[in-house]
Z-matrix of the N, CA and C atoms (Angstrom, degrees):
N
C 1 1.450
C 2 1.521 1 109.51
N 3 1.306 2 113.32 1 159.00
C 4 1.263 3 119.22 2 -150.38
C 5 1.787 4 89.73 3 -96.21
N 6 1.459 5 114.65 4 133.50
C 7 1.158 6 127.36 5 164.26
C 8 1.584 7 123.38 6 -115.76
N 9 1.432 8 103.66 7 150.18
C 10 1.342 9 115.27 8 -158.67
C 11 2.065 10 114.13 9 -112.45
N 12 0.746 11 135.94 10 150.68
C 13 1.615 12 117.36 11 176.09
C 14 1.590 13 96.04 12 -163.29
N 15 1.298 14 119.90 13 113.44
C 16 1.249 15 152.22 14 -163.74
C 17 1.590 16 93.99 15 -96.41
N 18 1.773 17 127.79 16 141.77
C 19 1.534 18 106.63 17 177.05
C 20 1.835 19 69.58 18 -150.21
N 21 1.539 20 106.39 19 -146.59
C 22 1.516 21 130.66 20 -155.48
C 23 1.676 22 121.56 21 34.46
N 24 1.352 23 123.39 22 7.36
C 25 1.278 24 104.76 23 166.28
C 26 1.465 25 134.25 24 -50.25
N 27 0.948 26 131.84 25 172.26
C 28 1.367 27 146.50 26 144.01
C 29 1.504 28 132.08 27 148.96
N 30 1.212 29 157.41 28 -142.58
C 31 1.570 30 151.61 29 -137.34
C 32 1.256 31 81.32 30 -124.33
N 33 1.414 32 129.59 31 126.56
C 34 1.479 33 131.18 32 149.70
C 35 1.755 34 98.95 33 -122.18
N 36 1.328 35 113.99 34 154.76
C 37 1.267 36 96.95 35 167.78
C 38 2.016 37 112.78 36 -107.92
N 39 1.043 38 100.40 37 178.82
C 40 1.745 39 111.59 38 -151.87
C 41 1.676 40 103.16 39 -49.21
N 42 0.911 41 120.32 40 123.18
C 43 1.555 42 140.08 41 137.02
C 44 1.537 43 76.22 42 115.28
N 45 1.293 44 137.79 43 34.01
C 46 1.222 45 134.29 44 131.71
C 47 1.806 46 122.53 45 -63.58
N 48 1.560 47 119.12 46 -161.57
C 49 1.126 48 114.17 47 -133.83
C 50 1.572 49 94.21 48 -173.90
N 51 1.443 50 118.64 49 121.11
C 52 1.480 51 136.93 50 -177.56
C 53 0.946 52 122.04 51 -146.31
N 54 1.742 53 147.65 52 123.67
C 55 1.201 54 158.93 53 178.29
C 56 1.602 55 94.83 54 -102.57
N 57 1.842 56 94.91 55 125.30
C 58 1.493 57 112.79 56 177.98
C 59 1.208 58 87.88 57 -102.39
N 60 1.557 59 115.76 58 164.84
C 61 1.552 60 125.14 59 147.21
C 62 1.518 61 106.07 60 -138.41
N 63 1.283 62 98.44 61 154.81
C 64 1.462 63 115.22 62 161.05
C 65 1.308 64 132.73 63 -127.92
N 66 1.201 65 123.72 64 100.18
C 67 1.410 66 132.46 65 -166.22
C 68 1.417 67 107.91 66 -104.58
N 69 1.662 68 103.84 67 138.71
C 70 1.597 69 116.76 68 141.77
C 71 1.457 70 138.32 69 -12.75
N 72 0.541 71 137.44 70 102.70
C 73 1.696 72 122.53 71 173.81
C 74 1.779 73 98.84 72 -58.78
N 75 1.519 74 104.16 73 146.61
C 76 1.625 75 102.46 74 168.57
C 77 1.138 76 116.67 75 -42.27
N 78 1.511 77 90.39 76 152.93
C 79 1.847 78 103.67 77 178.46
C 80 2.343 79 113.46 78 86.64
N 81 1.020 80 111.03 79 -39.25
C 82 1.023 81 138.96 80 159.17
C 83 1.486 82 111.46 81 -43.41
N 84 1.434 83 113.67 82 138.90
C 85 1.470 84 117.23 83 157.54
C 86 2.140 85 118.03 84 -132.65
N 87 0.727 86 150.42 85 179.18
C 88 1.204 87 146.56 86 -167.07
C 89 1.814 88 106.06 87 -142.81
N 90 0.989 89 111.48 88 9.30
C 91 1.919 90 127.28 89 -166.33
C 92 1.756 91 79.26 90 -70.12
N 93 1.468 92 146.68 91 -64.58
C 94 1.056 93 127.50 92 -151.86
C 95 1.685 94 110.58 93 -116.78
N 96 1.034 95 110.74 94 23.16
C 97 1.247 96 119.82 95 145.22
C 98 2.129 97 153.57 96 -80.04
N 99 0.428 98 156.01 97 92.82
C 100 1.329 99 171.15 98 172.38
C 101 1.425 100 95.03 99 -42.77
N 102 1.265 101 118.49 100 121.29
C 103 1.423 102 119.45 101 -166.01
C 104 2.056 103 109.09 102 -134.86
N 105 1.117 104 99.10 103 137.71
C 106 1.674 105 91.77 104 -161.83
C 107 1.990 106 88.98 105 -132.41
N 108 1.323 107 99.70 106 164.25
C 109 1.445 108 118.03 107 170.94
C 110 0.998 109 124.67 108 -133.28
N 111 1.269 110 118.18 109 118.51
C 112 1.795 111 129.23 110 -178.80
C 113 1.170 112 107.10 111 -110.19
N 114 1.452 113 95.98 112 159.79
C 115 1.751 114 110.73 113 165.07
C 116 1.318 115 105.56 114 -166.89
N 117 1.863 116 95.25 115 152.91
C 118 1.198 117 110.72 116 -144.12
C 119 1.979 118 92.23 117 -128.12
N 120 0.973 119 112.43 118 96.26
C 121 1.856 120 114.21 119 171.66
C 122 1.408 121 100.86 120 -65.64
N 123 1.178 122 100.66 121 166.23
C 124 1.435 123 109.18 122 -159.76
C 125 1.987 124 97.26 123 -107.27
N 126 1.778 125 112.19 124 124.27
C 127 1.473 126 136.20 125 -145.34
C 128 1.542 127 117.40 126 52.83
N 129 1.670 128 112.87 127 36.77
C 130 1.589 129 106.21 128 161.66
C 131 1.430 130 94.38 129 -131.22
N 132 1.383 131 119.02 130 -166.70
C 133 0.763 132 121.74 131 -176.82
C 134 1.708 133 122.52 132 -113.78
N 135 1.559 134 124.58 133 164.18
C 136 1.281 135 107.23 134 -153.57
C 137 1.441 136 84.07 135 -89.13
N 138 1.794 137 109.38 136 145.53
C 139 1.425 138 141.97 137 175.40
C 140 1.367 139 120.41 138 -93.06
N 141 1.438 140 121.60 139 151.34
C 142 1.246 141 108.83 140 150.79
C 143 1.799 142 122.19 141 -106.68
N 144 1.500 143 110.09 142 138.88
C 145 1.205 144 126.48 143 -145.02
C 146 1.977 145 99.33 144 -129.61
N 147 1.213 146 137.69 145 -16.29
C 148 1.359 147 133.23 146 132.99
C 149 1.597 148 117.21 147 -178.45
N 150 1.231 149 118.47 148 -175.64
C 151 1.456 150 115.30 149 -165.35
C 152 1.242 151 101.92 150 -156.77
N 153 1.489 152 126.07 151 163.49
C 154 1.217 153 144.22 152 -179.55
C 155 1.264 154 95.89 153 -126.29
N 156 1.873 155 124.55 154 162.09
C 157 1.471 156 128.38 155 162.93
C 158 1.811 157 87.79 156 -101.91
N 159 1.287 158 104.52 157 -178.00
C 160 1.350 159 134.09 158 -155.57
C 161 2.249 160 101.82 159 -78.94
N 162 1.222 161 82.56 160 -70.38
C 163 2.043 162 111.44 161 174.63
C 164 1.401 163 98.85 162 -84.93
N 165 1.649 164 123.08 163 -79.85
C 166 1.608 165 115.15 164 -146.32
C 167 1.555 166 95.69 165 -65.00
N 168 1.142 167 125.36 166 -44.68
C 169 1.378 168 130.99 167 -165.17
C 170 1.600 169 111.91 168 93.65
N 171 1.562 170 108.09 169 3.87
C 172 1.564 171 95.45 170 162.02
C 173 1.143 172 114.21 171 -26.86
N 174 1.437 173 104.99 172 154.33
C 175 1.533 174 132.17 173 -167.23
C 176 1.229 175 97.32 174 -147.07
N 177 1.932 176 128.33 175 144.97
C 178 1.102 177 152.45 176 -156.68
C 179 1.551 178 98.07 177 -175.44
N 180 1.798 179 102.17 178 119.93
C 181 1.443 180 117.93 179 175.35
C 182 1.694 181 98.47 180 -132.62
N 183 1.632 182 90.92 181 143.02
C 184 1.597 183 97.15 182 154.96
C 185 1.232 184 137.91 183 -39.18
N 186 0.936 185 134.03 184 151.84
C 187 1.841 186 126.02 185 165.49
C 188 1.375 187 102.60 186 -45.31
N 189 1.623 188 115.05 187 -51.65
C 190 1.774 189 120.28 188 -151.64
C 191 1.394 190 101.85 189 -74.98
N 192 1.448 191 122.73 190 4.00
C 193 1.395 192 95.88 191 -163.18
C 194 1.867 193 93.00 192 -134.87
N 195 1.681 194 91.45 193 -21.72
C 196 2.194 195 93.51 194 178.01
C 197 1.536 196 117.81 195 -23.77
N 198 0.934 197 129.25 196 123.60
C 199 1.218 198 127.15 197 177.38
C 200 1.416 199 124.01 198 88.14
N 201 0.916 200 117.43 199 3.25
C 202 1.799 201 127.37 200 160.29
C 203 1.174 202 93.27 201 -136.08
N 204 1.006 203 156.10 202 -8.13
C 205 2.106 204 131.26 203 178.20
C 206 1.306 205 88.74 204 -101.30
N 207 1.753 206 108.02 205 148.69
C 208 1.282 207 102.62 206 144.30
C 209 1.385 208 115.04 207 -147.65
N 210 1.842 209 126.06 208 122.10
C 211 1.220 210 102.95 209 -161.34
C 212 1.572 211 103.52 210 -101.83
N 213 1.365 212 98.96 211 153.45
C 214 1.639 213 105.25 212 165.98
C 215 1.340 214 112.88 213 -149.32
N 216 1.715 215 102.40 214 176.22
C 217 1.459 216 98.30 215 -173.51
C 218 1.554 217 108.92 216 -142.80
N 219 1.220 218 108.27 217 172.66
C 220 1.535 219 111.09 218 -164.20
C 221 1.625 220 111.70 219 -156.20
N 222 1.760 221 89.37 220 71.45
C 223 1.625 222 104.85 221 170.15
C 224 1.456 223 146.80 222 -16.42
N 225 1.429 224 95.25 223 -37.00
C 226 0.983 225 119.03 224 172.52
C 227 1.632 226 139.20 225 -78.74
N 228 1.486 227 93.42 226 -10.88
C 229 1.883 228 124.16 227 -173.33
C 230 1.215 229 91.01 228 -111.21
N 231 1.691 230 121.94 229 -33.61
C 232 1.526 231 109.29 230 -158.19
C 233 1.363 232 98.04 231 75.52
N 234 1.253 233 124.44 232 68.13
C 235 1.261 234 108.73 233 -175.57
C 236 1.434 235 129.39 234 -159.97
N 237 1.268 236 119.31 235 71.27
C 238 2.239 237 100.99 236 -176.59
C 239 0.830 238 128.28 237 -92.37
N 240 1.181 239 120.47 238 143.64
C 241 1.598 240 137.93 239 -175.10
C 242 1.455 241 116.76 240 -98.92
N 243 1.276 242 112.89 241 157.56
C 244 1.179 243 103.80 242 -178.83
C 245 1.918 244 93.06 243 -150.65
N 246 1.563 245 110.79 244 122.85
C 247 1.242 246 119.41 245 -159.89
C 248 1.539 247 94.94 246 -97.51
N 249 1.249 248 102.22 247 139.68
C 250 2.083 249 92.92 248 -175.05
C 251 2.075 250 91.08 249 -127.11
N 252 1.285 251 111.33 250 119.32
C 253 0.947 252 114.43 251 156.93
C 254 1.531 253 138.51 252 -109.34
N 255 0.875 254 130.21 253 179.77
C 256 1.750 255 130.55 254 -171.23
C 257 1.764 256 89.20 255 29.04
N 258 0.719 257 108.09 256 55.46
C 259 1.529 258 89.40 257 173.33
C 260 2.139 259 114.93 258 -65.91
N 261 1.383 260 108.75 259 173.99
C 262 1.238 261 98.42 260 -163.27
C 263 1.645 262 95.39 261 -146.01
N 264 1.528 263 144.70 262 141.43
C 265 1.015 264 163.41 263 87.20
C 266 1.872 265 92.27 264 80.11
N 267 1.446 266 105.03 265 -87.03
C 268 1.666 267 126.51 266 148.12
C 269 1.166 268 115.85 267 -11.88
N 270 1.153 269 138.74 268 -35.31
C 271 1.424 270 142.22 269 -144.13
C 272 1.587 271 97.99 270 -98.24
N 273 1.338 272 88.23 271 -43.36
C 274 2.022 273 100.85 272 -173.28
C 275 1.592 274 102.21 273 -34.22
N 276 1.336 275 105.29 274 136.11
C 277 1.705 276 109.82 275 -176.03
C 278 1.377 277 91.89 276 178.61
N 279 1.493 278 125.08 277 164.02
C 280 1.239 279 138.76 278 147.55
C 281 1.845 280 109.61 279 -80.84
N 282 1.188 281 102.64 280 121.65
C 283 1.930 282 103.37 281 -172.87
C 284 1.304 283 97.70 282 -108.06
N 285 1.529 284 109.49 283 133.31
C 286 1.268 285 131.93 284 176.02
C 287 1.374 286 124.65 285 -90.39
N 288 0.986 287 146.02 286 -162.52
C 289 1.684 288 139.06 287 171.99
C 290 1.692 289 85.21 288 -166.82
N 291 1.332 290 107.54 289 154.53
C 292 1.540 291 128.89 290 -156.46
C 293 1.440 292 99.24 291 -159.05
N 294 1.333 293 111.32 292 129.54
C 295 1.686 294 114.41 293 176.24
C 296 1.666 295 100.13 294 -135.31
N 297 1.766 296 100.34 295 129.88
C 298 1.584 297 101.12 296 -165.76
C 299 1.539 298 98.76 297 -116.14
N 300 1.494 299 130.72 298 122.95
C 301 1.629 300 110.20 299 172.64
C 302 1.780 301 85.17 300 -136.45
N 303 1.210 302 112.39 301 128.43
C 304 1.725 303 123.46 302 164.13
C 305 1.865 304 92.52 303 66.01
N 306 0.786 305 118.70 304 55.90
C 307 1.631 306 113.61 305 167.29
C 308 1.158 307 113.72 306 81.42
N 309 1.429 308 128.28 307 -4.30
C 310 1.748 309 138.20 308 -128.61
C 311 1.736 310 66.54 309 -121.55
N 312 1.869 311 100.06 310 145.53
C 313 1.761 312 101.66 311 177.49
C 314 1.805 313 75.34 312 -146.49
N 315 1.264 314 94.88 313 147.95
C 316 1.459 315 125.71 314 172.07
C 317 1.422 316 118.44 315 -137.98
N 318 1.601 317 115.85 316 119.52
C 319 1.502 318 108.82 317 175.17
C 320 1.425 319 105.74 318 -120.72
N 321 1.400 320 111.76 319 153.61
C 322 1.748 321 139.46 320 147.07
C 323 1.764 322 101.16 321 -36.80
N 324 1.240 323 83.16 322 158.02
C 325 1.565 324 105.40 323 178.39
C 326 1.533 325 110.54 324 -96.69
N 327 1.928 326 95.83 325 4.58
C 328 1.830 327 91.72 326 172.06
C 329 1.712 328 104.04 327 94.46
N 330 1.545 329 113.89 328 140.45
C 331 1.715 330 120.35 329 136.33
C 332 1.646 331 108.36 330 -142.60
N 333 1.909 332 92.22 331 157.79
C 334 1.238 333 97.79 332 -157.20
C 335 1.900 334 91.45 333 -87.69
N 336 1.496 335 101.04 334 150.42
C 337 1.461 336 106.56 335 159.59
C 338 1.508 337 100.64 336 -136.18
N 339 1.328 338 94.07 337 120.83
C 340 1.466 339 105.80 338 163.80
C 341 1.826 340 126.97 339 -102.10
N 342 1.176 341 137.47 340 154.24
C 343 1.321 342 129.86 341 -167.07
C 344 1.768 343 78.51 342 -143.07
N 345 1.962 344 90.15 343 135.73
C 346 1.417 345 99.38 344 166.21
C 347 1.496 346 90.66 345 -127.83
N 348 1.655 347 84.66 346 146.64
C 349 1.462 348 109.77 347 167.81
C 350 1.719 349 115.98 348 -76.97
C-alpha cells in the first residue's frame, strides 16, 4: 500500500516562506497518481489547498493561497512540493498530502506549519 511522508514544516513568521514535500515511501512511485494538499487549522475543517494531475501536471489552487503556493512534482524523487510564500498568520494548519489513482485516496500523516504574527 501506497505510503505517504509529508516533511518541511515548521514556525516561519508572516510573509515568510516554506517548501513542503511529500514523498513516497521506498519502493513506491507517484508517476500515476494525482496528488492534492490539504490543511486542516485547528476547530475548522480540513480544506483543500492545491493539486497536481498525474501526466499533464495540471495544477489547481485555492483562492486563499493563488499566488503564493506553488505545487510541483518531481517523478523522479517520487516527490511534490509545495512552495508556500508570503505566507500569513491564516495559513497555520497541519498540511496533509493525498495521492488519488482509480478512486483509491492515500494520505500523509500531515506537517505542522505554523505562521506567527
Amino acid at each position: 500500500q501506497l505510503q505517504l511522508v509529508e516533511s518541511g514544516g515548521g514556525l516561519v513568521q508572516l510573509g515568510g516562506s516554506l517548501r513542503l514535500s511529500c514523498a513516497a515511501a521506498s519502493g513506491f512511485t507517484l508517476d500515476d497518481y494525482a496528488i492534492g494538499w490539504f490543511r486542516q487549522a485547528p476547530g475548522k475543517e480540513r480544506e483543500g489547498v492545491s493539486s497536481i494531475s498525474s501526466r499533464v501536471g495540471s495544477t489547481y489552487y485555492a483562492d486563499s493561497v493563488k499566488g503564493r503556493f506553488t505545487i510541483s512534482r518531481d517523478n523522479a524523487k517520487s516527490t511534490v512540493y509545495l512552495q508556500m510564500n508570503t505566507l500569513k498568520p491564516e495559513d497555520t494548519a497541519v498540511y496533509y498530502c493525498n495521492a488519488e489513482v482509480s478512486k483509491r485516496y492515500y494520505w500523509g500523516k500531515g506537517t505542522l506549519v505554523t505562521v506567527s504574527s
